[in-house]
PASEZA-20879 format. One line per 8 residues: their letters; for each residue x, y, z of C-alpha. Coordinates in pm, 1 decimal. Example, Ala and Ser with C-alpha at 12.3 -4.5 7.8 and 13.67 -1.06 7.14 Angstrom:
BEGIN
as	1230.0/-450.0/780.0  1367.0/-106.0/714.0
//
This chain:
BEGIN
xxxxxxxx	4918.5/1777.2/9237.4  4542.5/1654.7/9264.2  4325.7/1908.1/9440.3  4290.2/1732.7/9767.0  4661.4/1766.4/9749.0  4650.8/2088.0/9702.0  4380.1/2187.1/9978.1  4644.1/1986.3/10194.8
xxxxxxxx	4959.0/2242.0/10142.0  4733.3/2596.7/10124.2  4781.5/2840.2/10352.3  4955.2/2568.4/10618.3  5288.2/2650.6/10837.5  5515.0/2389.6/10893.0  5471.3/2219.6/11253.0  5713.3/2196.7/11525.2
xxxxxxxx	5769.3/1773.0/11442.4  6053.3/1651.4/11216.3  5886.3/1306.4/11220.2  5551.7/1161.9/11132.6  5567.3/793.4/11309.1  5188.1/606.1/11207.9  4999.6/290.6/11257.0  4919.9/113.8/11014.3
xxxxxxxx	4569.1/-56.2/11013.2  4277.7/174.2/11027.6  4505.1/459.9/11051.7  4667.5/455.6/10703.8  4481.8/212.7/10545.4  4112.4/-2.4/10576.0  4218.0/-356.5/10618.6  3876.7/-448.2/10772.9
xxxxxxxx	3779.5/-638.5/10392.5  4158.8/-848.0/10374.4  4191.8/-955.5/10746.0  3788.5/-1003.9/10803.1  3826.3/-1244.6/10506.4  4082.9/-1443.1/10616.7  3938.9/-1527.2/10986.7  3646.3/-1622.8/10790.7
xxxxxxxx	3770.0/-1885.9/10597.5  4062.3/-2044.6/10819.8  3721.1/-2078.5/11071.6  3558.7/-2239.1/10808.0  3848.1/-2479.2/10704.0  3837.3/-2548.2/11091.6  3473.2/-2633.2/11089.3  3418.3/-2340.9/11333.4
xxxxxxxx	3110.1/-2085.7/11313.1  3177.1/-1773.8/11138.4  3301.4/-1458.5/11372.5  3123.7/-1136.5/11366.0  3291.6/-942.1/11122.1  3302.7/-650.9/11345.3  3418.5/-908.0/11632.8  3687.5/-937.2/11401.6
xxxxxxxx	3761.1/-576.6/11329.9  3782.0/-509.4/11693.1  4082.2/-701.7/11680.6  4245.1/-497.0/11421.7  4604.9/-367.7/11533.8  4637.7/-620.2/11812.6  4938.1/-892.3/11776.7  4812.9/-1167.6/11597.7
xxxxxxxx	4766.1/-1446.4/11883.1  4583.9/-1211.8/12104.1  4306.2/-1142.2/11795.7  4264.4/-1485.2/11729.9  4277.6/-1575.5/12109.1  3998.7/-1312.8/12158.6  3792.6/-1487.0/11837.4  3862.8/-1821.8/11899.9
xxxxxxxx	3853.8/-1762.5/12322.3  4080.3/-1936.5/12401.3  4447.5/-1870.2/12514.1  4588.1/-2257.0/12440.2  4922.3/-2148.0/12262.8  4917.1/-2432.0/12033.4  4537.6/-2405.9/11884.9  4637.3/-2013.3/11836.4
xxxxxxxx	4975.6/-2131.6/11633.2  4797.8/-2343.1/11412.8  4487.5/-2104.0/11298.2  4788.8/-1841.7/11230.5  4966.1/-2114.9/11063.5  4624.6/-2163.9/10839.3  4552.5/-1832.5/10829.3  4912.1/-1702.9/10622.4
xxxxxxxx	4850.0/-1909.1/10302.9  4526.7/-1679.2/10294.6  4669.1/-1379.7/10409.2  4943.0/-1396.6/10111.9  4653.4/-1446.2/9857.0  4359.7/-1212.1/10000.3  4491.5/-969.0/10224.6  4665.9/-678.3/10045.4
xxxxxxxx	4353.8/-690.6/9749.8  4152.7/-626.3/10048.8  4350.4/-338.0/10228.0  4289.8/-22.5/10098.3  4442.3/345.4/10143.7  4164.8/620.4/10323.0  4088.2/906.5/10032.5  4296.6/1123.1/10306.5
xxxxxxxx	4607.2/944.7/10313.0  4880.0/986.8/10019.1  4717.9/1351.9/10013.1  4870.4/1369.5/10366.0  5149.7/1212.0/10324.3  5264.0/1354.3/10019.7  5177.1/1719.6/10171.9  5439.1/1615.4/10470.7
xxxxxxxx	5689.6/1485.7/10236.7  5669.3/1809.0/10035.0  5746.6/1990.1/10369.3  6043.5/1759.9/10433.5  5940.7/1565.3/10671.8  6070.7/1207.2/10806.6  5794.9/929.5/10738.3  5803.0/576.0/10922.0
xxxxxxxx	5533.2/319.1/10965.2  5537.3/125.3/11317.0  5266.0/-167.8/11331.9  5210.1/-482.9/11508.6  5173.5/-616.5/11149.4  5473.7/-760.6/10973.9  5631.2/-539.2/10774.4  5672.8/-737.2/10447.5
xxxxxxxx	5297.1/-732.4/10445.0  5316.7/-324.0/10502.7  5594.4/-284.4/10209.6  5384.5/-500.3/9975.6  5092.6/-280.6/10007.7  5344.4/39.7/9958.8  5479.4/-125.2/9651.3  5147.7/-236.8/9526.0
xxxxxxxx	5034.8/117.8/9526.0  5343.5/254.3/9360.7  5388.4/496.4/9705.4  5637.8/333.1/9895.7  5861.8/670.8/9847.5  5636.7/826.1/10088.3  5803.6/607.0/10375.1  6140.4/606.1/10489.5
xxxxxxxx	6073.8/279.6/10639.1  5880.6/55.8/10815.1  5891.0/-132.6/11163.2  5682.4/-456.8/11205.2  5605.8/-753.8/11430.0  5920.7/-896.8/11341.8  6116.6/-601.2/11390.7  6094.1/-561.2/11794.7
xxxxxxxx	6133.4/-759.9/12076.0  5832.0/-649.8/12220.0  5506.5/-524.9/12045.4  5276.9/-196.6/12135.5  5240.7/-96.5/12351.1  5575.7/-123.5/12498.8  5735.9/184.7/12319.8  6087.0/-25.1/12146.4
xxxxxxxx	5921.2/44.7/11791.3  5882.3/402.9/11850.6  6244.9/461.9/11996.2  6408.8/250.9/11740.7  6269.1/466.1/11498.3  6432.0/745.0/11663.8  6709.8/599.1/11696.7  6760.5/557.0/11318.0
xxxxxxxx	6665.5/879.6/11230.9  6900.3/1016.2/11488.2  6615.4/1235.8/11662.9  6469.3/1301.0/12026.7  6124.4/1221.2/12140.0  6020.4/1584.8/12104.2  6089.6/1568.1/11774.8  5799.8/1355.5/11658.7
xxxxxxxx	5456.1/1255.9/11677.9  5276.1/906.5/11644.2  4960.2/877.7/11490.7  4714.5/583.8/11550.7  4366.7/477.7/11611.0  4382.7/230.8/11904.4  4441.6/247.3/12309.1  4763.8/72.2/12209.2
xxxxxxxx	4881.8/319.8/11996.1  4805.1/594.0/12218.7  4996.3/409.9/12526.6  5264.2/351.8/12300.8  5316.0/690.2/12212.4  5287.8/769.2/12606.9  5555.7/493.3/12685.1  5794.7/622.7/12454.9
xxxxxxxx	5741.4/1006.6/12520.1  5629.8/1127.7/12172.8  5346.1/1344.8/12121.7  4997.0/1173.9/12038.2  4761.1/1251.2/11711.8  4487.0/967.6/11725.3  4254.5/929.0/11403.3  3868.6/763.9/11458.5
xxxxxxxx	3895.1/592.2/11152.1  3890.6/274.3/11345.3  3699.1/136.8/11604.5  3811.9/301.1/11935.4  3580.6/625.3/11998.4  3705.5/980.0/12020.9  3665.9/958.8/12429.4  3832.4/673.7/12465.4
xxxxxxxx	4154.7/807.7/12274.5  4106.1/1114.6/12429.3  4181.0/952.9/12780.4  4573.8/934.4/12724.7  4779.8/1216.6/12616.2  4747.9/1405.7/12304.2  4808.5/1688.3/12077.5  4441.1/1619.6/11862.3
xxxxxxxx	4185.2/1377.9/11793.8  4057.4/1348.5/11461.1  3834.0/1206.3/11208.2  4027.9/1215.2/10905.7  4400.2/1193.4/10848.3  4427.1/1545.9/10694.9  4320.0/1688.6/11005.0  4697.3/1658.8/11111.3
xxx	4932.8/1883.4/11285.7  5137.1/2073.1/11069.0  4886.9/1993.2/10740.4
//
């Protein structure tokens, strides 16, 4: 056990949730470098100026065609399909190199798994792209599973990921907590009835998280409930 790890499980009483649901991007992990990357160069290939890169990490969490609507402003369905279809060939080379864990993370999560606790990712990202980061990083025991794009019917933050998740673990909505960094995470959470933990590690501000119901706001992941 490393000593963050062990800082983690000191002198902490197990919380009231059975389930830890959490974002993905800029909750769990810094994707700014991978998905920053890729804009830039499909724009390039397009003979487009290059976004702001934090233009581009505003969009972080959203469903891909309404980021690239937002950078490319524009909402014509067609020129959105074909900068996504550009942008995967990158995506598959670049963007798990550039997504990388918080310091905080596998501390927490191993700290909740050591307490028994159910783990499940739900993201507007796909979930292959999720796993292959887990598997990269040798931690994809951590997770019980993972809900993506793909997954759903309709993305965050309509609640369907959260409840599904539910669902397969066979537990109620009082039973667990979703953690996030984003408006959209924090309505999802509110759609679907769960408790609320939102993390600053992105780039929605403590107030504006603080607006929708919730248990804490944080800066750091091992600020948790129940850590």
């Amino acid at each position: 056990m490393t000593a963050a790890e062990k800082g983690l499980a000191r002198g902490k009483e197990p919380f009231m949730y059975e389930c830890y649901l959490f974002d993905f991007d800029y909750t769990l992990v810094d994707s700014g470098e991978g998905i920053v990357g890729c804009f830039q160069r499909v724009l390039r290939d397009l003979g487009r100026p290059a976004a702001k890169p934090d233009d581009v990490r505003r969009t972080i969490g959203l469903p891909m065609p309404v980021a690239v609507g937002r950078i490319l402003e524009t909402e014509d369905e067609a020129v959105i399909a074909d900068f996504i279809r550009r942008y995967q060939p990158y995506a598959d080379q670049f963007m798990t190199a550039g997504t990388h864990f918080y310091p905080e993370t596998l501390p927490a999560l191993r700290a909740l798994r050591r307490q028994g606790k159910k783990i499940a990712i739900i993201s507007s990202k796909t979930s292959h792209r999720i796993r292959e980061k887990l598997d990269r990083d040798n931690v994809a025991s951590l997770v019980d599973f993972v809900i993506g794009c793909r997954e759903v019917a309709a993305l965050k933050p309509d609640p369907e990921g959260i409840r599904q998740a539910l669902s397969r673990l066979g537990l109620s909505s009082n039973s667990a907590i979703y953690v996030g960094d984003s408006e959209v995470d924090a309505a999802a959470a509110e759609n679907a009835a769960v408790a609320f933990a939102g993390v600053t590690t992105g780039t929605t501000p403590a107030e504006v998280l603080a607006r929708y119901p919730h248990v804490r706001i944080m800066s750091r992941l091992d600020e948790l409930p129940g850590l």
